[in-house]
One Martini backbone bead per residue (centre of mass of N, CA, C, O) as a GRO file, in nm:
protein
  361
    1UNK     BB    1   9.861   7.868   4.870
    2UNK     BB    2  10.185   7.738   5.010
    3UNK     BB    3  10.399   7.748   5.257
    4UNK     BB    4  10.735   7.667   5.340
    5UNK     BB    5  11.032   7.457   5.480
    6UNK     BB    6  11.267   7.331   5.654
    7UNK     BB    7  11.396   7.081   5.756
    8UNK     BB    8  11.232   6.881   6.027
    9UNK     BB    9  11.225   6.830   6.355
   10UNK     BB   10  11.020   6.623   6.551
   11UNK     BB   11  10.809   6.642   6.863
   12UNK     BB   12  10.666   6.415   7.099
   13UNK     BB   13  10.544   6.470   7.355
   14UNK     BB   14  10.401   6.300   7.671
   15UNK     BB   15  10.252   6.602   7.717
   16UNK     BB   16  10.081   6.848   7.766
   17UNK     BB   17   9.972   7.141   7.816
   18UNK     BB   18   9.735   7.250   8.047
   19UNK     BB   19   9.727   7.534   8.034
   20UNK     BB   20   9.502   7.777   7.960
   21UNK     BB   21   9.397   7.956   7.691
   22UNK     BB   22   9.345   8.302   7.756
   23UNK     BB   23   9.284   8.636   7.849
   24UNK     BB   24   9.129   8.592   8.135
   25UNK     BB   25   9.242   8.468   8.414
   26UNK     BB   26   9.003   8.597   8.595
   27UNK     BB   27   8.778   8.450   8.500
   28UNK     BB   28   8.817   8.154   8.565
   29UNK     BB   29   8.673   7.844   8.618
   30UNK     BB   30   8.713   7.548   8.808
   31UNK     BB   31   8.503   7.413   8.644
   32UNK     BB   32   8.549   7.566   8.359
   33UNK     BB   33   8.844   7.635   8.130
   34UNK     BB   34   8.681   7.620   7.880
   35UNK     BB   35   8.498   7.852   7.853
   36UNK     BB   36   8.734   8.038   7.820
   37UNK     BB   37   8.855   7.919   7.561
   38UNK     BB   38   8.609   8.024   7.404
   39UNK     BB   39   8.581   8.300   7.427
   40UNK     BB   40   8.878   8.341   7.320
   41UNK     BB   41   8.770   8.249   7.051
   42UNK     BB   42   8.561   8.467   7.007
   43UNK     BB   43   8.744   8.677   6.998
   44UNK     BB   44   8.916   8.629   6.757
   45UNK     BB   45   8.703   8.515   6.557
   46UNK     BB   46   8.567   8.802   6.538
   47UNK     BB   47   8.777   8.998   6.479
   48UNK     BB   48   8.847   8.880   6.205
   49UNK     BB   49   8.597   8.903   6.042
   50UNK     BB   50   8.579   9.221   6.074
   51UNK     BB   51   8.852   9.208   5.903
   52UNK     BB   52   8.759   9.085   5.664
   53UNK     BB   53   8.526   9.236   5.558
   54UNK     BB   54   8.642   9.522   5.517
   55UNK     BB   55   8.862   9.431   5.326
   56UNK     BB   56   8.719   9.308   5.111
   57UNK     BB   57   8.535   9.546   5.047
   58UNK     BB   58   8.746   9.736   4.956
   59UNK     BB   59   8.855   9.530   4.731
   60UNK     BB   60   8.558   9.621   4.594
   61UNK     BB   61   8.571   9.958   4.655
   62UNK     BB   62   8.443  10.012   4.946
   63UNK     BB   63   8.576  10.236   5.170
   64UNK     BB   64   8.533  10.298   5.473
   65UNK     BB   65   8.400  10.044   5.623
   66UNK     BB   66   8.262   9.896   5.879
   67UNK     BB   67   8.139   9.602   5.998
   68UNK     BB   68   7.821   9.705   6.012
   69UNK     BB   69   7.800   9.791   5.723
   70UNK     BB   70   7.827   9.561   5.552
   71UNK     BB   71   7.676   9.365   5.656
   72UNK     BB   72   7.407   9.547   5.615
   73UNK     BB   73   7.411   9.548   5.311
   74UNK     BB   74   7.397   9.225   5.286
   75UNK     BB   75   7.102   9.209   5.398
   76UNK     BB   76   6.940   9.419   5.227
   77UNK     BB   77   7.022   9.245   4.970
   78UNK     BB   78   6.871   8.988   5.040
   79UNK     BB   79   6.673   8.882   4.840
   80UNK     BB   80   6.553   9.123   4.703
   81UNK     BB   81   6.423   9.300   4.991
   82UNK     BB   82   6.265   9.477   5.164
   83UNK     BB   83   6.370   9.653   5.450
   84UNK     BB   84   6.296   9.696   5.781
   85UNK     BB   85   6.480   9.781   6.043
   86UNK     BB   86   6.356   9.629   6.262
   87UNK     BB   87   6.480   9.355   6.066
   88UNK     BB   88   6.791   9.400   6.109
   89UNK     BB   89   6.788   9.423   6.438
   90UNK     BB   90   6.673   9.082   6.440
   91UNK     BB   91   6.864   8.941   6.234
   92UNK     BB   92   7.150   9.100   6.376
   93UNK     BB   93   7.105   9.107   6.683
   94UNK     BB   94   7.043   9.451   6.715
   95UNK     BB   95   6.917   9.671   6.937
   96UNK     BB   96   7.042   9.916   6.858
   97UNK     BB   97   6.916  10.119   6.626
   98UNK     BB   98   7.133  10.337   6.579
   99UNK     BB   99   7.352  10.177   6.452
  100UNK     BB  100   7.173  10.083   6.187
  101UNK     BB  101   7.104  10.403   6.087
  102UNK     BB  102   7.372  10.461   6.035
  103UNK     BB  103   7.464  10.288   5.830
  104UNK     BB  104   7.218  10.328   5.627
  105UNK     BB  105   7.310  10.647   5.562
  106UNK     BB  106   7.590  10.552   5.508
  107UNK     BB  107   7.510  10.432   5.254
  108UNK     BB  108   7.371  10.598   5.107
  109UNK     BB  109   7.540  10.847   5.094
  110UNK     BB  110   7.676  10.593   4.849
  111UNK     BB  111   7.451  10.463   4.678
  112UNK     BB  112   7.387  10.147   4.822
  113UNK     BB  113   7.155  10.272   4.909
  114UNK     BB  114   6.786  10.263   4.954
  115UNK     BB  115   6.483  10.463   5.040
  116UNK     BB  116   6.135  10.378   5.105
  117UNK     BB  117   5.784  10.478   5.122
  118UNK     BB  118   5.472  10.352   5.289
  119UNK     BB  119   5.376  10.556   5.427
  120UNK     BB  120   5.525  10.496   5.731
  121UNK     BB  121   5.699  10.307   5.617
  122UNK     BB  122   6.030  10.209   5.608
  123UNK     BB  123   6.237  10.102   5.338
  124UNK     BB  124   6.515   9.886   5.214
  125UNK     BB  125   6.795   9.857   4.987
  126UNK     BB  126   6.954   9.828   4.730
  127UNK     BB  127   7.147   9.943   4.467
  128UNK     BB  128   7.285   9.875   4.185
  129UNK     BB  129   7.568   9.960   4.304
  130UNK     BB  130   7.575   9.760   4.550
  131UNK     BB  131   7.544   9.517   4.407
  132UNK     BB  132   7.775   9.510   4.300
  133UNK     BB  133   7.976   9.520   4.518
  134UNK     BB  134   7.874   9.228   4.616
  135UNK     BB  135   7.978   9.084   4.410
  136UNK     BB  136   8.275   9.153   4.429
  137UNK     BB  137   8.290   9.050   4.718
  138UNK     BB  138   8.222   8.745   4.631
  139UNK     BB  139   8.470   8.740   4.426
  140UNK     BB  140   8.652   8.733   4.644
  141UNK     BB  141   8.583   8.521   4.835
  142UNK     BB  142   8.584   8.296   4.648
  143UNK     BB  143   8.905   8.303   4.628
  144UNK     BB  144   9.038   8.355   4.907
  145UNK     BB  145   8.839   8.180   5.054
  146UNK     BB  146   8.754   7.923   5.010
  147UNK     BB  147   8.989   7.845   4.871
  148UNK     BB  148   9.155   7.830   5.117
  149UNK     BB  149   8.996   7.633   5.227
  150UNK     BB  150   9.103   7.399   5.044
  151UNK     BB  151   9.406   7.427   5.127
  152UNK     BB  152   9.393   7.365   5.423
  153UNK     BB  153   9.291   7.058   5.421
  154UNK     BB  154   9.568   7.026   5.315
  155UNK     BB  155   9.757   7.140   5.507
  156UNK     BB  156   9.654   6.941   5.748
  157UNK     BB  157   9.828   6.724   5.588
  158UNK     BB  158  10.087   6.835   5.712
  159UNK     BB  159  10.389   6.799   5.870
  160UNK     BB  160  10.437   7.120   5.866
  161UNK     BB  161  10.146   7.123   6.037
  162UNK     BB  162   9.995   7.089   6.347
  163UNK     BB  163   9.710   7.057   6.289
  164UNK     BB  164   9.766   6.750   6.206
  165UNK     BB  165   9.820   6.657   6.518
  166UNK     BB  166   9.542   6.802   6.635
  167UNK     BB  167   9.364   6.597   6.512
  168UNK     BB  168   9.559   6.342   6.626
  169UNK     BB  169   9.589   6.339   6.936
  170UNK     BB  170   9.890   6.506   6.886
  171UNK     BB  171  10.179   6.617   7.031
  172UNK     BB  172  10.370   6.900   6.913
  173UNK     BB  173  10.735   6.970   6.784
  174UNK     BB  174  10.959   7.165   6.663
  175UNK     BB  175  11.241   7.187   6.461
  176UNK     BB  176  11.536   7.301   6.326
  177UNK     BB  177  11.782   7.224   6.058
  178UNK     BB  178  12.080   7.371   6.000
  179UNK     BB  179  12.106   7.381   5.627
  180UNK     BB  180  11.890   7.244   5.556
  181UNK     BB  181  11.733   7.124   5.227
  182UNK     BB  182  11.532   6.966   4.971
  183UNK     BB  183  11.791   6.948   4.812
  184UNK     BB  184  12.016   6.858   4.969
  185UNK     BB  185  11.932   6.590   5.043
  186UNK     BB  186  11.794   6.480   4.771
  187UNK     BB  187  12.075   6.569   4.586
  188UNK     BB  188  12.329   6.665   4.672
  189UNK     BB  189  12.670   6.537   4.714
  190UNK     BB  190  12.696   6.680   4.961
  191UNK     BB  191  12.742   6.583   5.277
  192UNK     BB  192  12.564   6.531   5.526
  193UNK     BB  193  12.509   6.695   5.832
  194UNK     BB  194  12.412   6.444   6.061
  195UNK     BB  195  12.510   6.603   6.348
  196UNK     BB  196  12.272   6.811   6.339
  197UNK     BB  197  12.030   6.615   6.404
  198UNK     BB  198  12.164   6.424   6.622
  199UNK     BB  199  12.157   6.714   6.785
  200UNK     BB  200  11.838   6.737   6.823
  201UNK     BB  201  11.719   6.486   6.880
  202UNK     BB  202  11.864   6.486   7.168
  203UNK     BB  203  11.770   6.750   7.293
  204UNK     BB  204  11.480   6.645   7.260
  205UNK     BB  205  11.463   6.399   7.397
  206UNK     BB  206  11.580   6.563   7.672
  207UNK     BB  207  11.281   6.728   7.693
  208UNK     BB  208  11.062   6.431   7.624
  209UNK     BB  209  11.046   6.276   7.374
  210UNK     BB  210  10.882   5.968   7.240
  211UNK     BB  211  10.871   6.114   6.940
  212UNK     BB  212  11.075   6.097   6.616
  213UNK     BB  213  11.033   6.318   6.286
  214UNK     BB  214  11.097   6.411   6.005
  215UNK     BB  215  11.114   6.599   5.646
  216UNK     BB  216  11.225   6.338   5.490
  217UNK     BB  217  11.273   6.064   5.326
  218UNK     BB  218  11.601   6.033   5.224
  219UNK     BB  219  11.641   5.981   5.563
  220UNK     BB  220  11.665   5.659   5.524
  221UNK     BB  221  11.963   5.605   5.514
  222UNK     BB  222  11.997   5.687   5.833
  223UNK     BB  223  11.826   5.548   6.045
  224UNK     BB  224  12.048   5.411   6.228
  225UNK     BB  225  12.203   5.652   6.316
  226UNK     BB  226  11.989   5.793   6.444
  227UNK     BB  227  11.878   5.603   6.639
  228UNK     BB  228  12.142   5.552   6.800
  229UNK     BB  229  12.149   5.851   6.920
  230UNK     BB  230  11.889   5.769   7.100
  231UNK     BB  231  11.586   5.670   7.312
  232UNK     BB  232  11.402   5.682   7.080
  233UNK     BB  233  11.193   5.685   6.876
  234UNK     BB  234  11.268   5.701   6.507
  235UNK     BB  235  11.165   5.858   6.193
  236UNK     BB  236  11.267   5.932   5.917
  237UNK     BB  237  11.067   5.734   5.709
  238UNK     BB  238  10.808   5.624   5.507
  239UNK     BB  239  10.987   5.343   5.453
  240UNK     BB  240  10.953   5.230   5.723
  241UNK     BB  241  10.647   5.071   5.600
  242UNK     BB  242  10.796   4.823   5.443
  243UNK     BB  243  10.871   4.642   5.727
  244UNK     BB  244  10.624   4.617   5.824
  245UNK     BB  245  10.468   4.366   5.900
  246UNK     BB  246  10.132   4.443   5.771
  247UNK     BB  247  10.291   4.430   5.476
  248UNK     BB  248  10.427   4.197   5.407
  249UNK     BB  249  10.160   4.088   5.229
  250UNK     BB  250  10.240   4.298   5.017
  251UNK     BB  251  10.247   4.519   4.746
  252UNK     BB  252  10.526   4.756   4.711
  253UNK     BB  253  10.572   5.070   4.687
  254UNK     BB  254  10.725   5.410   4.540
  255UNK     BB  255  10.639   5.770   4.579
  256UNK     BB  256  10.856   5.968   4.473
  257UNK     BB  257  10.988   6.291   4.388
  258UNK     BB  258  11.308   6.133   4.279
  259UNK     BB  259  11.407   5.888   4.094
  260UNK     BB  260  11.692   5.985   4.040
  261UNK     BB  261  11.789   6.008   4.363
  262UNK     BB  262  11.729   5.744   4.376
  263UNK     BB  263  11.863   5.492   4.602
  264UNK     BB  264  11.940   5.177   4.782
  265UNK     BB  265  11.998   5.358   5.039
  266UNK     BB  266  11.666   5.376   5.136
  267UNK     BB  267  11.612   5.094   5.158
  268UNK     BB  268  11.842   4.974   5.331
  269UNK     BB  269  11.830   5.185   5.574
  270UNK     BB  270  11.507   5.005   5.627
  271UNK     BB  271  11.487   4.701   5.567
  272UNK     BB  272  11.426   4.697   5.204
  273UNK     BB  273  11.308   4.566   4.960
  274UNK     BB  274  11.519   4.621   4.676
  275UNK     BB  275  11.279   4.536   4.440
  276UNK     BB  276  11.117   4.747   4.496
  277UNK     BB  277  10.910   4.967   4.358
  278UNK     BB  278  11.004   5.294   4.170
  279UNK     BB  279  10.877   5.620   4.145
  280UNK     BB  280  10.776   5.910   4.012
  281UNK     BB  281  10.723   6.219   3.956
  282UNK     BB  282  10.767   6.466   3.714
  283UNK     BB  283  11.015   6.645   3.579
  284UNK     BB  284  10.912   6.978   3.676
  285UNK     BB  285  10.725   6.992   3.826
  286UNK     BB  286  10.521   7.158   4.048
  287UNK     BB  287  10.604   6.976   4.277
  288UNK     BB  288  10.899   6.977   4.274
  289UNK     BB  289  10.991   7.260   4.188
  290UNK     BB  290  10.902   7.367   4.470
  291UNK     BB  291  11.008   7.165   4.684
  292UNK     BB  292  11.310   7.169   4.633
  293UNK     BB  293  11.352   7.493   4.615
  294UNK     BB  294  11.215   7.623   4.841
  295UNK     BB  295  10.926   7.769   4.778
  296UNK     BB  296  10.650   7.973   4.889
  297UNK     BB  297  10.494   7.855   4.677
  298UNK     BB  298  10.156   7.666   4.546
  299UNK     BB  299  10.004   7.470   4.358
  300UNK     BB  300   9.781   7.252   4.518
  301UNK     BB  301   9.633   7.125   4.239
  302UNK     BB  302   9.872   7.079   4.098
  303UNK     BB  303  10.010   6.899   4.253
  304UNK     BB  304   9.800   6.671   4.290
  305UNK     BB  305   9.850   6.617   3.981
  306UNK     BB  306  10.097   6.515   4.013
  307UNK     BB  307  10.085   6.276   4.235
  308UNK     BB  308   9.836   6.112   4.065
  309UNK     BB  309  10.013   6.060   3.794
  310UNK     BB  310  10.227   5.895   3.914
  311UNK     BB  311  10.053   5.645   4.081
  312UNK     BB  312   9.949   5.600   3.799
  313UNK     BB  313  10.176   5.512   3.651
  314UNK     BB  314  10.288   5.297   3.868
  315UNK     BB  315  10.047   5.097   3.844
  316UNK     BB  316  10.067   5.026   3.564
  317UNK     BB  317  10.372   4.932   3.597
  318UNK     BB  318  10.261   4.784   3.861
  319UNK     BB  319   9.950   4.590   3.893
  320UNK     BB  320  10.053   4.418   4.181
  321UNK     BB  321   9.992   4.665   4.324
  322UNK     BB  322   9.855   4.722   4.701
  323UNK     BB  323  10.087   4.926   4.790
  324UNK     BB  324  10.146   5.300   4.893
  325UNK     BB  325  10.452   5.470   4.941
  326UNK     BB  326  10.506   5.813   5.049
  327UNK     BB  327  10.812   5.964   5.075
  328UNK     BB  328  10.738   6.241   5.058
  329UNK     BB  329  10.622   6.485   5.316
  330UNK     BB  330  10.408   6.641   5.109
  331UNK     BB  331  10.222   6.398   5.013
  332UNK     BB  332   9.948   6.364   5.237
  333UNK     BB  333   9.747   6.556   5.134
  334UNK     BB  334   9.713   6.332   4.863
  335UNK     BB  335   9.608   6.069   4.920
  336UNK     BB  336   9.321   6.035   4.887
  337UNK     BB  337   9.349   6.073   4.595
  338UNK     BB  338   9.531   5.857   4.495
  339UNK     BB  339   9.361   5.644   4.626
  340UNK     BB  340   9.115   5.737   4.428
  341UNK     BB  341   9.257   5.662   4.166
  342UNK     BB  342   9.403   5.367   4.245
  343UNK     BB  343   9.255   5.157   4.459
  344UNK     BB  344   9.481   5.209   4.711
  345UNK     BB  345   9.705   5.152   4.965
  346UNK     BB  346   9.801   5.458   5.148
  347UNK     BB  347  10.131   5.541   5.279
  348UNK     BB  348  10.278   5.772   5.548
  349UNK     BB  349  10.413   5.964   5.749
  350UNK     BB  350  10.220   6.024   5.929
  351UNK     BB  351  10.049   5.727   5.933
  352UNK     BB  352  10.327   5.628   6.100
  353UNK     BB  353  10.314   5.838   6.340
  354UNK     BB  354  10.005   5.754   6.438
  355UNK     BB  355  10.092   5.461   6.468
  356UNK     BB  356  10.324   5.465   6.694
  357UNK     BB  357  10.207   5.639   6.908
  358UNK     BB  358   9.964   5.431   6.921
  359UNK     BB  359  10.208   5.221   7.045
  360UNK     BB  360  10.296   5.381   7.321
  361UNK     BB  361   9.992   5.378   7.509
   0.00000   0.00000   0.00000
């Protein structure tokens, strides 16, 4: 599932910040600032998995166990072999031995953990209910963790996630224009708020930004107004790669949100061929109806189907095309699936903005 946001114009400033992002700045050296952010790295990420660990086990019915607890318990289970101390704190690199036997009690204690002894040696196993508890465990991981793993993978290709642009070594800065939202851009008959957009685009402009561009594709109509009113390069719309020379020799398509709201309007404003092939996902499907609605969650394995079958749709409908231009600024995540279903060269608002950006280098 992912959230999320109003139409914004993002900017594309000329350096990033250089200042390192550390936790504690006196202990910087001057020789390698990288260390330290690394080390800031460690410790978000530290804290974040024992964080993770606790809530999981917790959601799988064990709770009040620390994170050295869940930890010991899953090594226990480990390929469900008796393990003594020794080889817990050597595997889990933990010194203080101590520490694992206070959690092996505290397992005991709790009946998912027993211990059996062999002459002198103790040794440490899972019990029927450990596993089970470990097993819960597992299917709540496989749920929230990996899915969203997956789910990240496409939100870091959405215009709307910075992370988008810091995979591109593109420094990114967000504005919201107050008022806009993807059903009034794309459907409403009220006339659009145009000096609103004109106005932040100016103001980031004179921030310092070289490079400006929108998060909806419909904002195509407008591209001379705002291009006019600032000095540096504007992107409206994923449509303005139909214009693009590297481009002429190619039979172009659009594969919009809303083939319904689509109007000629569009093409004109980016000075594309009117004859352009246009057509949408299906009315109602659940990547319209999310995203339209600007509501916070979607299934975006069922969105990616949505927009893989828009697009076979339209290559089926019109078999002489060999480039695919992704209108609406959410469908990047699923170019790849796209390109990979209909065997064409796809284009989008990212990757027009990564053409620009290092046209500018």
């Amino acid at each position: 599932m992912t959230n999320k946001r109003p139409v914004k114009v993002s900017a594309l400033p000329a350096q990033a910040a250089q200042a390192p992002i550390v936790s504690s700045a006196h202990l910087v050296s001057p020789r390698s600032a990288e260390m330290s952010e690394f080390e800031f790295g460690l410790i978000v990420a530290g804290n974040a998995f024992e964080r993770w660990v606790a809530h999981c086990m917790s959601a799988a019915g064990l709770k009040d166990l620390m994170p050295l607890d869940v930890l010991v318990l899953h090594h226990v289970t480990h390929r469900a072999r008796d393990k003594r101390l020794a080889d817990i704190c050597f595997i889990m690199n933990v010194e203080d031995t101590h520490l694992i036997n206070y959690s092996l009690k505290k397992l005991q204690n709790l009946a998912v953990v027993a211990s059996h002894k062999n002459g002198k040696e103790v040794t440490y196993a899972a019990t029927d209910l450990g596993r089970q508890y470990v097993e819960r465990y597992r299917a709540i991981r496989e749920s929230c963790l990996i899915n969203a793993l997956n789910a990240d993978d496409a939100l870091n290709r959405d215009i709307g996630n910075a992370q988008t642009f810091a995979r591109l070594q593109i420094p990114v800065r967000y504005r919201t224009v107050s008022g806009a939202s993807p059903q009034r851009v794309v459907r409403d008959d009220a006339p659009l708020a145009l000096q609103d957009f004109i106005a932040v685009a100016q103001e980031l402009a004179a921030q310092g930004a070289t490079l400006l561009a929108t998060s909806c594709g419909f904002l195509a109509r407008y591209q001379r107004e705002l291009q006019a009113a600032v000095p540096v390069p504007l992107l409206s719309s994923s449509l303005l790669w139909l214009a693009e020379p590297e481009l002429a020799t190619q039979r172009c398509a659009v594969l919009t949100i809303d083939a319904q709201a689509f109007d000629a309007g569009q093409l004109s404003g980016v000075g594309a061929d009117p004859a352009t092939p246009v057509a949408g996902v299906a009315s109602g499907c659940e990547f319209q109806r999310r995203i339209l609605g600007n509501e916070p969650a979607m299934d975006l394995r069922q969105a990616q189907q949505d927009v893989v079958d828009g697009a076979l749709a339209l290559t089926h409908s019109y078999p002489d095309v060999t480039t695919l231009v992704l209108e609406c600024t959410n469908m990047p995540p699923y170019a790849a699936a796209v390109a990979a279903a209909t065997g064409k060269r796809v284009e989008h608002i990212v990757s027009l903005i990564e053409q620009r950006w290092r046209s500018l280098a």
